[in-house]
VOGU-3710 file (C-alpha; in Angstrom, 3 decimals, decimal comma):
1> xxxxxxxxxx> 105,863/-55,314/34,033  105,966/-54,494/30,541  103,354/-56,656/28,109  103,806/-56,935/24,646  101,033/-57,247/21,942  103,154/-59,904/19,319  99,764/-59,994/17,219  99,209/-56,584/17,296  98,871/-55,125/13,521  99,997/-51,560/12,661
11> xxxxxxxxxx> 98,721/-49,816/9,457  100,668/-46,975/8,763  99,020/-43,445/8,317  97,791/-42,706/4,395  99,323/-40,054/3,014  97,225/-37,867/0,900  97,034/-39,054/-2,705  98,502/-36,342/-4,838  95,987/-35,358/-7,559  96,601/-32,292/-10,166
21> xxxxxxxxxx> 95,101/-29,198/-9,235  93,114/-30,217/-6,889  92,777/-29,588/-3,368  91,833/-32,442/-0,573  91,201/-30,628/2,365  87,655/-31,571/3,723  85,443/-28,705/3,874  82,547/-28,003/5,987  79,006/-27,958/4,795  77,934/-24,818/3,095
31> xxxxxxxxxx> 74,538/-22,755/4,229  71,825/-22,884/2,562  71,631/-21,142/-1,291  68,961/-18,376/-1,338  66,441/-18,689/-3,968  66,306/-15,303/-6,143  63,111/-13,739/-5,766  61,543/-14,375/-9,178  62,072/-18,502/-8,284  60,269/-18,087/-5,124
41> xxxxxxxxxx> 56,874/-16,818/-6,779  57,835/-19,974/-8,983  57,585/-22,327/-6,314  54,566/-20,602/-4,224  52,936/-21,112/-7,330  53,222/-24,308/-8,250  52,573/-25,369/-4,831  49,446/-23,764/-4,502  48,498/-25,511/-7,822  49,299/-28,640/-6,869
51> xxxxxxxxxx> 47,532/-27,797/-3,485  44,372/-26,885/-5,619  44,734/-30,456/-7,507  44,858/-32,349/-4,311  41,706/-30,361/-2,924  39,860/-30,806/-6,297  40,791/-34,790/-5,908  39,789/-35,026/-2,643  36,305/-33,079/-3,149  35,503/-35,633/-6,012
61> xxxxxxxxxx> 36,321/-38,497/-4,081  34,298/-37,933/-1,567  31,694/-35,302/-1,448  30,730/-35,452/-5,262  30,172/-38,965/-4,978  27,629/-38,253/-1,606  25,532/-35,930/-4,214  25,260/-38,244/-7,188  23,593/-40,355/-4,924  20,427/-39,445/-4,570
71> xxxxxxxxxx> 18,464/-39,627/-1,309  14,864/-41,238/-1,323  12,878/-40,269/0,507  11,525/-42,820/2,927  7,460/-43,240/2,947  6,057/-44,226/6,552  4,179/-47,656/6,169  0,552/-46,228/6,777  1,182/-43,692/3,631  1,925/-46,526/1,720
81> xxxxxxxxxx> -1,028/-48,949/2,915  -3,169/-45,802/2,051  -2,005/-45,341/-1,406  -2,815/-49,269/-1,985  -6,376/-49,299/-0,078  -7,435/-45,829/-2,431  -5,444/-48,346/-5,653  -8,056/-50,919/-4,058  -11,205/-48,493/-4,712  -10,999/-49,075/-8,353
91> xxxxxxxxxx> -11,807/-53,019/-8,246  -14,728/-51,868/-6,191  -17,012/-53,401/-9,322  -14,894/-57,019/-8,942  -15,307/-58,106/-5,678  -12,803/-60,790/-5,585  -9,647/-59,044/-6,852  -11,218/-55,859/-4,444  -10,740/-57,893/-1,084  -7,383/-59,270/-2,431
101> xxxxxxxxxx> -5,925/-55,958/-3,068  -7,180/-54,297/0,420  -6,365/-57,582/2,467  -3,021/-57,865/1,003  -2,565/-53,562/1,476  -3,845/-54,560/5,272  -1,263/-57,520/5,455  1,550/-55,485/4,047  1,134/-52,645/6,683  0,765/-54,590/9,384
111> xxxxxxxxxx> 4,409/-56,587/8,455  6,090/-53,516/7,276  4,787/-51,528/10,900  5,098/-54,332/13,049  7,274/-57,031/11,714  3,888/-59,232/11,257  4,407/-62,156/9,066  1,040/-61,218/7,304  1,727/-61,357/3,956  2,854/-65,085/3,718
121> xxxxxxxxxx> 1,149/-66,971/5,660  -2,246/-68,232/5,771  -5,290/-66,057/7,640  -4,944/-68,997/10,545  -1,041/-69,205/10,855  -1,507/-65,313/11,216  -4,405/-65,208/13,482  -1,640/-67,935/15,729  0,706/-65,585/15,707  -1,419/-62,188/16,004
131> xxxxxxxxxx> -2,582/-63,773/19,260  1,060/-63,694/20,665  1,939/-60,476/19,608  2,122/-57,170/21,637  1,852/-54,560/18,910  -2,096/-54,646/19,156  -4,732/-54,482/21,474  -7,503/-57,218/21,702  -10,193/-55,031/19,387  -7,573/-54,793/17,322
141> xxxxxxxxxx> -6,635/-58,058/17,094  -10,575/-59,044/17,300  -11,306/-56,363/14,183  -8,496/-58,398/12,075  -9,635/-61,743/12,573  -13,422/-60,681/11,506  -11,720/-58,461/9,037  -9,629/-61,336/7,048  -12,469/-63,564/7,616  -14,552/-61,815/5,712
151> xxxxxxxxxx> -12,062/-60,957/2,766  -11,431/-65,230/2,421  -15,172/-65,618/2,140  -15,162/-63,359/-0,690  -11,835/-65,057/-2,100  -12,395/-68,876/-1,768  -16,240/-69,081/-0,790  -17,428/-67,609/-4,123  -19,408/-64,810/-1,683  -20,814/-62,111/-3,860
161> xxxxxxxxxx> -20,909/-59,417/-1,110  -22,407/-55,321/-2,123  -20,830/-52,461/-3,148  -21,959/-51,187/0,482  -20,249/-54,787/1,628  -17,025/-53,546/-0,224  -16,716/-50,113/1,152  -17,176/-50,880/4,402  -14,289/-53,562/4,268  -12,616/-51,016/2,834
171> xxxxxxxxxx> -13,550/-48,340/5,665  -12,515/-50,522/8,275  -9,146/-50,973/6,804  -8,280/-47,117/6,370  -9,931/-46,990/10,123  -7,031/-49,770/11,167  -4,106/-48,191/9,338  -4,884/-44,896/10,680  -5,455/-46,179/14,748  -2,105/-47,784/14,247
181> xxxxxxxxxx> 0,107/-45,164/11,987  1,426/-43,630/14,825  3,252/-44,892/18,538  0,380/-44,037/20,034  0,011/-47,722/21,438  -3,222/-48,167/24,032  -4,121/-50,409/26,450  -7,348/-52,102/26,478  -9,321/-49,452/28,489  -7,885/-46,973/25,152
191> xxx> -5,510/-44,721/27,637  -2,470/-44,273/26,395  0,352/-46,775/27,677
//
């Protein structure tokens, strides 16, 4: 049985357009076109320069940068309640602004080494919280509470201690800072934890 296709549409096949001189036949692709030799230093060239540029770029981006930068060096806490306690030495004739300077070098070590709130807060707040902390051992914590005591009773009792007064304040400050500059935490018996 035979079917026909009524809405079946037929294009008939294009003929070639004629064109002048020309001819239409389709072609396939051609190779590729070697360079002449002189052209290919050209481009070598001109790559490696732009090569260079992209190296030079990168350098400045990010290693030049790193070395403008430059690195400070970071002072332990006990150097730095040292150089304040030997600043201290020269009030050693005003005995107020003397205990001031080494109880605040004191307070400043002891927050900067062992995230003590020392510098803002009263001697009793700190004595509260000394008492909780871990850092220190009970002579220690015993040598700070006489220690600050005696500083405020220079500071708001009008005390007018000696020179010998001063620089044994001052001793026992140096003496704390250096106990406590290192890791070298001990128990109360003073062997090493």
């Amino acid at each position: 049985m035979a079917t026909s296709n009524q809405n079946a549409v037929i294009i008939p096949a294009a003929s070639p357009p004629a064109a002048a001189g020309t001819n239409d036949v389709l072609r396939d692709i051609r190779g590729p076109v070697p360079l002449p030799p002189e052209l290919l230093w050209l481009w070598i060239a001109m790559g490696a320069a732009l090569g260079g540029l992209l190296a030079t770029l990168i350098w400045n981006k990010w290693f030049r940068h790193q070395a403008q930068t430059p690195l400070v060096p970071v002072i332990p806490p006990h150097q730095r309640a040292k150089h304040r306690l030997a600043d201290a030495l020269t009030l050693l004739s005003q005995p107020k602004p003397f205990c001031i300077a080494v109880s605040d070098a004191l307070r400043l070590y002891l927050e900067e080494r062992f995230k003590l709130h020392a510098p803002d807060r009263t001697t009793e707040e700190f004595l509260i919280e000394l008492q909780r902390a871990s850092q220190l051992n009970d002579s220690q914590k015993e040598f700070l509470a006489d220690f600050l005591s005696r500083c405020d009773v220079v500071k708001f009792a009008r005390h007018e201690p000696s020179e010998a007064e001063l620089r044994s304040l001052h001793s026992a400050a140096l003496t704390l800072v250096e106990e406590t500059a290192y890791d070298l935490r001990t128990t109360e018996k003073g062997i090493p934890a």
